[in-house]
N, C-alpha and C positions, 0 to 999 in steps of 0.2 A: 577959187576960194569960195564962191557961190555956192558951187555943187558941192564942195563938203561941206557949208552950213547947213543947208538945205538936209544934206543928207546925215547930219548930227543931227538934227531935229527930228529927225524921220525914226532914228534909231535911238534916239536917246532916251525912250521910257524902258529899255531891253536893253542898253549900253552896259548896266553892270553884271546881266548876266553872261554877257558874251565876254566880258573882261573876266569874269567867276573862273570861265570855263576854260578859257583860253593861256590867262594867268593866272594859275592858281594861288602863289605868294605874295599877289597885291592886297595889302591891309585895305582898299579901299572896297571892299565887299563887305558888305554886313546882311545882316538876318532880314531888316525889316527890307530888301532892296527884292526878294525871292518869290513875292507872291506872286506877280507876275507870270511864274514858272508854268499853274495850268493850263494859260492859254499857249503855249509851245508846243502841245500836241497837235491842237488844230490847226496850227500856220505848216507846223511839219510833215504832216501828215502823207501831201499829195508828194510832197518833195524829198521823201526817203528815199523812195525806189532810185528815181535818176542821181540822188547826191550821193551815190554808192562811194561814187571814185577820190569825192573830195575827203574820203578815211584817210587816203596818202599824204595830202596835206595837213591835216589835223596830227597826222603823225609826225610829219616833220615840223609841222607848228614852231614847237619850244625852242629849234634850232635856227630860225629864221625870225626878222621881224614882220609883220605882213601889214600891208597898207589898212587905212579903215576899209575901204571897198572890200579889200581878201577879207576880213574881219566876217562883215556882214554876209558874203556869202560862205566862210566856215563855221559859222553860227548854228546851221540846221545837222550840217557835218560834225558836230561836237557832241549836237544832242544824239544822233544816232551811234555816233561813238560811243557814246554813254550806256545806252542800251543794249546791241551789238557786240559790245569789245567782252563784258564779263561771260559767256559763254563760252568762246576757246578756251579759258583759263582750266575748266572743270572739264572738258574733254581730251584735255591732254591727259592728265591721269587716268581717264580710262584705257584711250589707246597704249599707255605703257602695258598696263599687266596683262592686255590681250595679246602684246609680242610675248610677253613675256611666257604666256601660257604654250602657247602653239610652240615654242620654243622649248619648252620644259621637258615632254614627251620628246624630241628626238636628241637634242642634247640630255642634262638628264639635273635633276636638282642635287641637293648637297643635304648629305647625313652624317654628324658626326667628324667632319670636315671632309670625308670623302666621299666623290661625285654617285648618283645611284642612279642607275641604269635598268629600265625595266622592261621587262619584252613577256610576252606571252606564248612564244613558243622555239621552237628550234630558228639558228638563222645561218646565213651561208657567209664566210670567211672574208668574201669580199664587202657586206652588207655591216659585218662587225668590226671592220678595221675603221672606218670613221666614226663610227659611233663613239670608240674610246678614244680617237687622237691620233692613231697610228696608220704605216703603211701597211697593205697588206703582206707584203711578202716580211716583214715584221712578225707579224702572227702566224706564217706558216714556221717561221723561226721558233717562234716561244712553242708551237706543238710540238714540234719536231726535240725539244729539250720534254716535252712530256711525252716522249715517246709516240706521239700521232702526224702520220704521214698526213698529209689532207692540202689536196688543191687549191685556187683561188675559189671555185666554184661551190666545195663540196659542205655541207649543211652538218652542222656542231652543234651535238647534243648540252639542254641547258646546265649540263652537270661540268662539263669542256669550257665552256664560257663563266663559268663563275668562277674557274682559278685563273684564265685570261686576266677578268675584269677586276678580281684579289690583286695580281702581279701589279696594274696600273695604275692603282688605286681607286678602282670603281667598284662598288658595292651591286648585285646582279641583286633585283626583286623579280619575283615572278609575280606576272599578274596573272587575275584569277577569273574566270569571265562572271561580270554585271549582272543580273536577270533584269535588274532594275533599271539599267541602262540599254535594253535592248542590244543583247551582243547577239543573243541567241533566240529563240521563239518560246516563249512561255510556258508551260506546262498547262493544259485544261485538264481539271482535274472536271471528270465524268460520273455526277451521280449514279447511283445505282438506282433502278427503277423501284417508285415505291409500291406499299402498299394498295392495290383498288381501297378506292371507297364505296361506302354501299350503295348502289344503283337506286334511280329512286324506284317506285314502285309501276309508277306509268309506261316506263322504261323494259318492264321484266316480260320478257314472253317463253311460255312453256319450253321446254328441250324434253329431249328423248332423257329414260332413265337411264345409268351405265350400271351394267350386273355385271356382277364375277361371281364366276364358278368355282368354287374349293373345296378341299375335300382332300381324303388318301389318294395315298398312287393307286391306281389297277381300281378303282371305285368306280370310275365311269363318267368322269367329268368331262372330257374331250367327246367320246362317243354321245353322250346326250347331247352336247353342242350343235355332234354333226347331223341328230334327229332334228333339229331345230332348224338347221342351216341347211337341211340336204348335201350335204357334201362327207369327203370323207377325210379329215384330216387325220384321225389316228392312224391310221393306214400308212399316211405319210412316215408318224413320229419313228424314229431307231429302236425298237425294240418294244413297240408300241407305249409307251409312257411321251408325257410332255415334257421336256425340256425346253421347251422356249413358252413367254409370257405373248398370246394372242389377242388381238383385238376386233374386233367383227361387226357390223351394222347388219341387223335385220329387218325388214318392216311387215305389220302383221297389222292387218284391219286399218293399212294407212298409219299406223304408229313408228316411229322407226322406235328401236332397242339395240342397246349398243352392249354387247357381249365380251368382259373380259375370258381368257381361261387361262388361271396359273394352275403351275406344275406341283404335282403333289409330293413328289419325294422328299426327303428329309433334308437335301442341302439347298435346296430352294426357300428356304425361310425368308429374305430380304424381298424374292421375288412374290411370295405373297402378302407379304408387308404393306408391299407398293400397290397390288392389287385391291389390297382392303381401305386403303387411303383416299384412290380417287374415285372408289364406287359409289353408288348409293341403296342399291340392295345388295346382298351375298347370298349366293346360294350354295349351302351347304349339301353339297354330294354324300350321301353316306349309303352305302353297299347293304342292303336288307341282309345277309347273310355271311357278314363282317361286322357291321357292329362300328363304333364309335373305335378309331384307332390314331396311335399318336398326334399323328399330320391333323387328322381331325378335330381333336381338342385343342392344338398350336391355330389350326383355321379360327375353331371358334371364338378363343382370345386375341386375334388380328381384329374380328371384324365387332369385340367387345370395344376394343380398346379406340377403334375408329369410331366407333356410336355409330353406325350402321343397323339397316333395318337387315332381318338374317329370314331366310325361307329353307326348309330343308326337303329336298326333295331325295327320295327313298327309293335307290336305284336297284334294277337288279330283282323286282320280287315275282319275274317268271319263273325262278328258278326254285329249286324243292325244297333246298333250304333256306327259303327263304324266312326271314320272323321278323315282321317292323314293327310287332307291339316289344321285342326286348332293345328294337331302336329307340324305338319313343320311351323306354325306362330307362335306357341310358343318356338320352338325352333329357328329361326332368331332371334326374342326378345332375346335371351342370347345368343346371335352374335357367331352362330352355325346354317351358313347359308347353307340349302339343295343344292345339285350338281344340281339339276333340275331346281335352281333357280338363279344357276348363281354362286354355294357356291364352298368350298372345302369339303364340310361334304354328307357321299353317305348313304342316306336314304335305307331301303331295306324293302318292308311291306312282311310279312311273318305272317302265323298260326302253332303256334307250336301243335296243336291238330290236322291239318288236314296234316302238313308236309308244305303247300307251301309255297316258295321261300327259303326254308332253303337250298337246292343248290344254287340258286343264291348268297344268305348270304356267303357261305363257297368259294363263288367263288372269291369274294369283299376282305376275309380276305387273301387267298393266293395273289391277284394283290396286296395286303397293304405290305403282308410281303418280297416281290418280291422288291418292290420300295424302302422299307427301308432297303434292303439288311443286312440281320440280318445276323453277323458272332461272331463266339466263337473261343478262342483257346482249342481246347480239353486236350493239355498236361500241359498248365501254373496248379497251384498249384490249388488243388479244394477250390471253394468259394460257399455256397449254402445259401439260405434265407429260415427261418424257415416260413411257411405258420398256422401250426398247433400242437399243441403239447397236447397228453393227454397220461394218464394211463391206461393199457391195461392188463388184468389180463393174467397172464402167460406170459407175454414180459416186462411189467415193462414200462418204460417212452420210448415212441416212437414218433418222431416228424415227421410230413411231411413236405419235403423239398423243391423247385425246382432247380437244379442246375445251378448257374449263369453262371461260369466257370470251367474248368477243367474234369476233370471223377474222380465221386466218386465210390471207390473200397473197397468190402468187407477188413475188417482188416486194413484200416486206421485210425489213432489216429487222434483225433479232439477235438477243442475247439470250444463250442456253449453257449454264452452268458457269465455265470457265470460257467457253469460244462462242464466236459470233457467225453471224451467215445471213445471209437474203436468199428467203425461197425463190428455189427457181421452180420447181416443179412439186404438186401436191398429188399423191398418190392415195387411191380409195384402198379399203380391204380387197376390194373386187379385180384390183389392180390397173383400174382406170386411171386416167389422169381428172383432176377435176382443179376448177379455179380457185375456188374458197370453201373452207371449214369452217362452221357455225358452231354451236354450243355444242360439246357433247357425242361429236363427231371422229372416229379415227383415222387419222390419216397418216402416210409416211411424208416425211420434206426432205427434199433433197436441198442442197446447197450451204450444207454445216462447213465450217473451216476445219473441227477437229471432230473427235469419239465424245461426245456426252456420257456422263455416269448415267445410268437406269435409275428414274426418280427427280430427274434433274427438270427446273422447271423452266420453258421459252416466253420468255416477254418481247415482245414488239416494241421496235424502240425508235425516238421518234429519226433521224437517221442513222445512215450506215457509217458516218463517222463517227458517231457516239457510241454506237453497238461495238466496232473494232476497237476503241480506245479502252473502253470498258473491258473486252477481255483483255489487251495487253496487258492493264492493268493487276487485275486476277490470275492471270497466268507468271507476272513477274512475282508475285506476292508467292504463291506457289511455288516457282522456282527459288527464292530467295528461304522459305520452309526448308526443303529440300539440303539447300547448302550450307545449315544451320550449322554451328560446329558441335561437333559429336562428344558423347556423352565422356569424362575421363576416366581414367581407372583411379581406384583408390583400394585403399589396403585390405577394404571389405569383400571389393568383388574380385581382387585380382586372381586370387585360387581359382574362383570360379571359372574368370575366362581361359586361364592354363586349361581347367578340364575340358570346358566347353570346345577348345580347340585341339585336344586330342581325340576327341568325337569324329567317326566319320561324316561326311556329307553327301547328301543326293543334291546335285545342282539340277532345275527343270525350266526348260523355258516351255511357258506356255503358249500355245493361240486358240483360240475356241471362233464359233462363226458369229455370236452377238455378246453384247458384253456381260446380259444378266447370265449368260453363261459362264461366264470367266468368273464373273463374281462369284458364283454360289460353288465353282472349282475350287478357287482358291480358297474359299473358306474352309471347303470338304476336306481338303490337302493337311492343312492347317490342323487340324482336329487331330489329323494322327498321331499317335506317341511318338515322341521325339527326344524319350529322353538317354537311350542308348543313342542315336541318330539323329542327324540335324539336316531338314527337308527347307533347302535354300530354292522359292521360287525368286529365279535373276530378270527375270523379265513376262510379262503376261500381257497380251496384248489380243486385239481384234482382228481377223481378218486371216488368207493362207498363209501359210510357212513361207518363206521368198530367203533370197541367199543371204538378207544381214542378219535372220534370224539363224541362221547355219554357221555364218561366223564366228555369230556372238557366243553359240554353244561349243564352238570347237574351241576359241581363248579359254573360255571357261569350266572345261571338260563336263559338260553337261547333257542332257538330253533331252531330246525337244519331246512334246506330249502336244499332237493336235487333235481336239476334239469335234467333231462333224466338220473338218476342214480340209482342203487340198493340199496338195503338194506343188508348189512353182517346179516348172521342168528345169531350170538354171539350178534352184534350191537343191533339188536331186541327183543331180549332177556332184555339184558340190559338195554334199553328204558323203559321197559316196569317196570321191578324194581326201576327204579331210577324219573319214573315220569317224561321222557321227551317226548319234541311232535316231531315229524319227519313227516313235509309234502313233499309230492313228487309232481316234478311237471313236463309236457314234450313242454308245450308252454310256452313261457314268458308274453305273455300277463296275462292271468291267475294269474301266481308269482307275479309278480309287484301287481296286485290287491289284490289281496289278502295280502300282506305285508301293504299294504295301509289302508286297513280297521282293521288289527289288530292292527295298530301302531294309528288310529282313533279309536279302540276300550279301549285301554288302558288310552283315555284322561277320566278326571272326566269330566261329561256331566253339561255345564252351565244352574246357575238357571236364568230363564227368568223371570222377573216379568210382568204380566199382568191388567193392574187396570181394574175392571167388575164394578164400580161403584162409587157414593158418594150420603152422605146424611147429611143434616146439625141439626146442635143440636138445636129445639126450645126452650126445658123450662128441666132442673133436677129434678131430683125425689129423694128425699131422703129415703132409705129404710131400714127395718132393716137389708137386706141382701148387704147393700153400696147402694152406691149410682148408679142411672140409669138414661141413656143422653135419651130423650122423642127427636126423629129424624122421620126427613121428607125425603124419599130418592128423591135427585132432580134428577138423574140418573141412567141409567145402574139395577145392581140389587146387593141389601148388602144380602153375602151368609152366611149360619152358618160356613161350613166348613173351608171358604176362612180367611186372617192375614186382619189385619187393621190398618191405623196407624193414629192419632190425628192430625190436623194441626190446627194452631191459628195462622193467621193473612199469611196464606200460610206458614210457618216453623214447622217441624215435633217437634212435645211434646213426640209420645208416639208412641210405635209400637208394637205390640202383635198378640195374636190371638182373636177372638169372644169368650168369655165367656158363653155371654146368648143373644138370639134373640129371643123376643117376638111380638106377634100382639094381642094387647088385652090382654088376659087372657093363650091366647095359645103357647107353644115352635114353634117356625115355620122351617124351613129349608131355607128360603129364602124371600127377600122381593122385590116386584119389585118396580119401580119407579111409583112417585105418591101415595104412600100409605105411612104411619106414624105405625114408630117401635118404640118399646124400646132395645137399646143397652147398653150391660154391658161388659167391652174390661178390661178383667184379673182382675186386683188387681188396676188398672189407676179408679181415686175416682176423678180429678179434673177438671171435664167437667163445660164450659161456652158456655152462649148462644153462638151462633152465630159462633162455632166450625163447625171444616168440619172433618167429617170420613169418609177416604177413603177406599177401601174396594177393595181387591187386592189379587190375585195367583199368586205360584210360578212354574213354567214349568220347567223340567228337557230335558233339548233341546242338546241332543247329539255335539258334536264338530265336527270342521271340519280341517281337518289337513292344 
């Protein structure tokens, strides 16, 4: 009895909290008994951790009585209950809707009152029988009533599983894949390289000038080159004219000069387009004893419209007829007035056969290049313009470039046009290999993915995954052009396509050896009259003939046209089985004409009627073989062989051929004027005096396109 006074004294300033806590329905707790309560942490504090277990007590508490002693030690056990206990409360309801979640997906939630079931792709028979509730051999059941054999094994289209999961009552959703949720790898969308910015000034170091040479065909643009260059590439060209756009490095006093030479013919327009764009002087070719002619005036406005510096040099005046003062008047006339005459434009006569003045020439273009202070920055990002681009067997697509800015280095990743590539190898004009191209520089790159268009410009880009994604890019856009849906008919055009498509056609597949060739082909093509005939190019591509270009023309009843190109020995083979024509050609003049007259040859030839005579009817004869007109021929001459047709009062009655043509007694072959026949016209019985038969051929007179 000691020991619990003792120990009611000990506890009796915190008696009524532990009575608070213990018995919550004893009226003898009040308000003012609780202050007490702050110091309950600090007694509790050390004796939380070990009084874990007396929770169990405190729980069974209310169902037992517990001595004062159990009291005092469930005291600290109450208060941690207190603190402790309200936390599982609020995690229970979390753990509910995370079963319920992971649950959701394979069971499936409720729409409508029925169950919905959602899958993202095909599933196999045995994978779909528990999903709905069922066995499988259940579901090989219900297919078997739709008509589908199908194993436990075998995988059911989601179109199959939506009447299943109808039948059951389950609602099929298709799910759609997330971007958001990482189902699948994100789309980088890949800038396009921008614009340079202006280099500062510190930065800019001189480059060589690049000249192009223009001018008429047969003027002497190539040949002067090769006075310059020692070499002979006219010699090379097919028929001596240029057909391909050349590019050339020269160096003279230490300078280097970088030489375009386009082609002077007339369907090279684009190719000197591109010519006058990336130069900075132009030298206009013009022939002392020719004169200023088309190609030449089309040059002049190229290198007008580029704002280019222009020098004309005056080829040709070895020769007897030669006159460069009616040069230099036709040249004022297109307000391109000579220096000698008061101008800005520095005339220079030179013979590219004999060499003279072509120092002087080269001396005119260094003072040009001098005064226009031509600077590059060598390290800003490399920017190059495509000059040329063709298919090279055992290199694959190679384009010639000249570089605008920066230095182009083996192993950098680039974008050119629509496709990508990393230089593997850079080729000089010389045909050297070299490591980098500087400002101003031409070179060939190997290592293109595709054909570049001519004009097309190479940026350096900062990797080769940016470079490739960027052409995918370009090339789906391209492709997706392409697949556009086609234009429809409407009431307007529909006559016309009727006609259009009783029109013959020339189908052509082309190949040429570089593309500024194909280009200026098909445009030439294109020009021809087409409106008896329709000149379908099906295909025009880079590189030799090879057997799917043989196929494509034999589906298509077509014929192939290669221009300075080969023939694959399979491709020849195969032509020759399948009955296709393959002409080869290394001038365009030639081509075009030749295209011209087959597509003229393909027209049906117009019948021409020609009248050879008339004769009028005097008196009928009635016979027993019919009847026969007794005629006087007033004209011309009525033939046996020749058609005739009746006319009464000038309007045609009848029109056939000659029957019978008689003189007298005798068959004749013909009757000339002035003399009296008997004519009998087919089965036609009802001749009257004073009838006119005309007497008339019909000519088979070729078409003209």
């Amino acid at each position: 009895m000691a020991t619990t006074k003792s120990e009611d004294k000990v506890t009796k300033p915190k008696a009524p909290k532990v009575s608070a806590s213990a018995k919550k329905p004893m009226p003898e707790v009040t308000a003012s008994e609780l202050p007490p309560a702050p110091k309950a942490p600090a007694e509790t504090l050390d004796l939380l951790e070990p009084k874990k277990k007396v929770k169990r007590r405190e729980a069974d508490g209310p169902k037992s009585a517990l001595s004062p002693i159990q009291k005092i030690q469930a005291k600290p056990a109450a208060k941690s209950a207190v603190v402790v206990q309200p936390p599982p409360e609020p995690v229970q309801p979390k753990d509910a809707p995370v079963e319920a979640a992971t649950v959701e997906p394979e069971a499936t939630g409720s729409e409508g009152g029925k169950k919905v079931l959602h899958l993202k792709t095909s599933i196999t028979v045995k994978d779909l029988a528990p999903l709905i509730g069922i066995k499988p051999f259940q579901v090989i059941a219900d297919l078997m009533a739709l008509q589908i054999f199908a194993n436990i094994n075998q995988t059911l289209e989601l179109d199959t599983v939506a009447k299943l999961c109808d039948k059951h009552g389950f609602v099929l959703e298709r799910e759609k894949k997330d971007t958001s949720k990482g189902h699948h790898k994100q789309e980088v969308k890949v800038e396009a390289p921008k614009e340079p910015e202006k280099p500062k000034e510190e930065a800019l170091k001189p480059r060589a000038p690049i000249v192009t040479f223009m001018g008429h065909v047969d003027h002497g643009k190539t040949s002067l080159l090769d006075a310059i260059r020692k070499s002979r590439v006219a010699a090379g060209e097919a028929g001596g004219i240029t057909q391909h756009i050349g590019a050339y490095s020269v160096k003279r006093n230490g300078q280097s000069i970088t030489f375009l030479d386009t082609p002077g013919h007339a369907a090279f327009t684009a190719m000197r387009a591109r010519g006058a764009n990336v130069t900075d002087i132009v030298v206009l070719v013009v022939a002392a004893d020719d004169g200023l002619m088309p190609q030449t005036i089309e040059a002049i406005n190229h290198a007008k419209a580029a704002k280019v510096q222009i020098l004309v040099a005056i080829n040709k005046i070895d020769l007897p007829s030669a006159n460069p003062d009616r040069v230099k008047t036709q040249l004022q006339e297109k307000e391109l007035t000579p220096e000698d005459w008061g101008g800005e434009i520095i005339c220079v006569p030179v013979s590219a056969t004999k060499g003279t003045g072509v120092d002087t020439l080269l001396e005119m273009i260094s003072l040009q290049s001098e005064v226009l202070e031509l600077k590059s920055d060598p390290r800003a990002a490399p920017r190059c313009t495509v000059i040329e681009a063709q298919l090279e067997q055992g290199r694959g697509p190679t384009a010639t470039v000249i570089v605008r800015m920066g230095t182009l280095r083996v192993g950098d990743a680039f974008i050119c046009g629509s496709y990508w590539g990393k230089v593997k190898q850079l080729i000089s004009d010389t045909g050297k290999p070299v490591k980098e191209a500087g400002p101003a520089m031409p070179v060939k790159v190997l290592g293109l993915s595709g054909l570049p268009n001519a004009g097309d410009e190479l940026v350096v880009m900062e990797s080769e995954r940016a470079a490739r994604l960027l052409s995918e890019e370009r090339l789906f856009e391209i492709r997706n052009s392409k697949l556009a849906a086609p234009q429809r008919a409407t009431l307007e055009n529909l006559f016309a396509n009727i006609a259009e498509g009783q029109k013959p056609t020339l189908q052509i597949v082309l190949k040429g050896d570089v593309q500024g060739s194909v280009e200026a082909l098909v445009g030439a093509l294109k020009d021809i009259p087409q409106s008896k005939i329709t000149l379908d190019i099906i295909h025009s591509a880079v590189g030799p003939i090879t057997e799917s270009d043989v196929l494509l023309a034999s589906a298509s009843n077509a014929v192939i046209i290669g221009f300075s190109v080969k023939v694959e020995n399979n491709a020849s083979t195969v032509s020759k089985r399948e009955g296709v024509q393959i002409k080869l050609y290394s001038i365009i003049y030639e081509l075009i004409d030749q295209v011209k007259e087959a597509m003229a040859g393909m027209l049906e030839p117009e019948l021409r009627e020609t009248v050879i005579g008339h004769a009028e009817v005097r008196q009928v004869f009635d016979l027993t073989k019919g009847k026969v007109a007794g005629c006087y021929v007033n004209d011309g001459r009525i033939s046996r062989s020749a058609r005739a047709r009746v006319l009464r009062k000038k309007q045609p009655i009848y029109d056939g051929g000659i029957g019978t043509l008689r003189r007298f007694q005798d068959d004749v072959k013909e009757v000339r004027a002035g003399l009296e026949c008997g004519i009998k016209l087919g089965d036609f019985s009802e001749y009257l005096p004073d009838d006119i038969i005309e007497c008339y051929t019909l000519e088979k007179v070729p078409q003209q396109l």
